[in-house]
N, C-alpha and C positions, 0 to 999 in steps of 0.2 A: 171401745173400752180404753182408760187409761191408767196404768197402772206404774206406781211409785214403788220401786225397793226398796227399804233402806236399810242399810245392813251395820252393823252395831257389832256384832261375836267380837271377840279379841281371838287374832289367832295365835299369841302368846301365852293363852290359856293353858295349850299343850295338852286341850282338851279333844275328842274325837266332835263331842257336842256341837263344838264351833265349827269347824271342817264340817259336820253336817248340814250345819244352819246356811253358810258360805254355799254348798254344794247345790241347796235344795233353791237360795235365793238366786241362784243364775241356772235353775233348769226351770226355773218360773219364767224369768225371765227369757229364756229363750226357747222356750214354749207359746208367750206370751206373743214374743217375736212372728215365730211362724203361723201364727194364727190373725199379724196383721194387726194387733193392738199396738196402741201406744206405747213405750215402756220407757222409765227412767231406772238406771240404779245408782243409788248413791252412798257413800260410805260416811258413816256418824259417828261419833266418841271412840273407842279404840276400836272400832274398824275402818276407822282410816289407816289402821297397820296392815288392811287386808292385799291394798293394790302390791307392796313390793313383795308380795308372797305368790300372790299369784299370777306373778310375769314369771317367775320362774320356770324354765323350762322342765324342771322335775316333780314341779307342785303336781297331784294329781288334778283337781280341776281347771289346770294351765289351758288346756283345751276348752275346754264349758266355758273360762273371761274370756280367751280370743274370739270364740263366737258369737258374744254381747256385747265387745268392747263396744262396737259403733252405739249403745243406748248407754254408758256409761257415762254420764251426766259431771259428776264430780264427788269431791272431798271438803268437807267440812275443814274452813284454814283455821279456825279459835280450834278445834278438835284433834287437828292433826298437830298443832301447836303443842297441845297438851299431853298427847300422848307419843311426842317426840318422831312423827310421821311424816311430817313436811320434804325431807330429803326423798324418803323413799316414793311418797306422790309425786312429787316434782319429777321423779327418772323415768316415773313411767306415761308422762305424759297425760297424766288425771289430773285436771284441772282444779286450781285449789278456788274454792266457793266461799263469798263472805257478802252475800247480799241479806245478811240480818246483822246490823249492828248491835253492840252488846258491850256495855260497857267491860273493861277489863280482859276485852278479847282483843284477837286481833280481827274480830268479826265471824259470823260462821253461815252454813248454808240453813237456808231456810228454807223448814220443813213444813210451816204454814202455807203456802203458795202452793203446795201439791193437794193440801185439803179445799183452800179457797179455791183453786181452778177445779175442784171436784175427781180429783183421780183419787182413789181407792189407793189405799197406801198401806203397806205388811211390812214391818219390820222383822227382821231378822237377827 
């Protein structure tokens, strides 16, 4: 099975929802992991503010990213452009994604290639 995260929440929200949503997509994920599936996760519109929250050594799910980094695919660059994310991707070593051109972007990762290669894709 192959399966696509893609995670969206803002965790600027200062909501618990979001911190849920984050928590639930990387215990999929590395559920996913130990059962030997395929896994990508990727971060979309303001959750490309997710990666410099969750290197945090205090963040609660600090533990849960470190043991999906290695499926951590990337970050949306038109995305994290826009929601002023680009620094905090770049420190952590989340590769900034822009194989969808787009005019008026600086390009963004493309979400159709995880439907056309047939992986099952859940946003979060």
């Amino acid at each position: 099975m192959k399966t696509a995260i893609i995670i969206m929440s803002d965790p600027k929200s200062g909501s618990e929802e979001a911190l849920g949503r984050v928590f639930n997509a990387l215990a999929l994920a590395s559920e996913s992991k130990q059962k030997g599936d395929e896994v990508a996760v990727v971060f979309n519109g303001a959750g490309t503010r997710w990666p410099a929250e969750l290197t945090k050594l205090s963040h609660p799910a600090n533990g849960l990213y470190n043991s999906v980094r290695d499926v951590v695919q990337g970050a949306s660059c038109g995305c994290a452009d826009v929601f002023g994310a680009t620094a905090g991707v770049e420190s952590c070593g989340v590769p900034l994604k822009k194989d969808h051109a787009l005019a008026g972007t600086s390009g963004l990762l493309s979400l159709r290639r995880y439907v056309a290669d047939g992986w099952h894709t859940i946003i979060f």
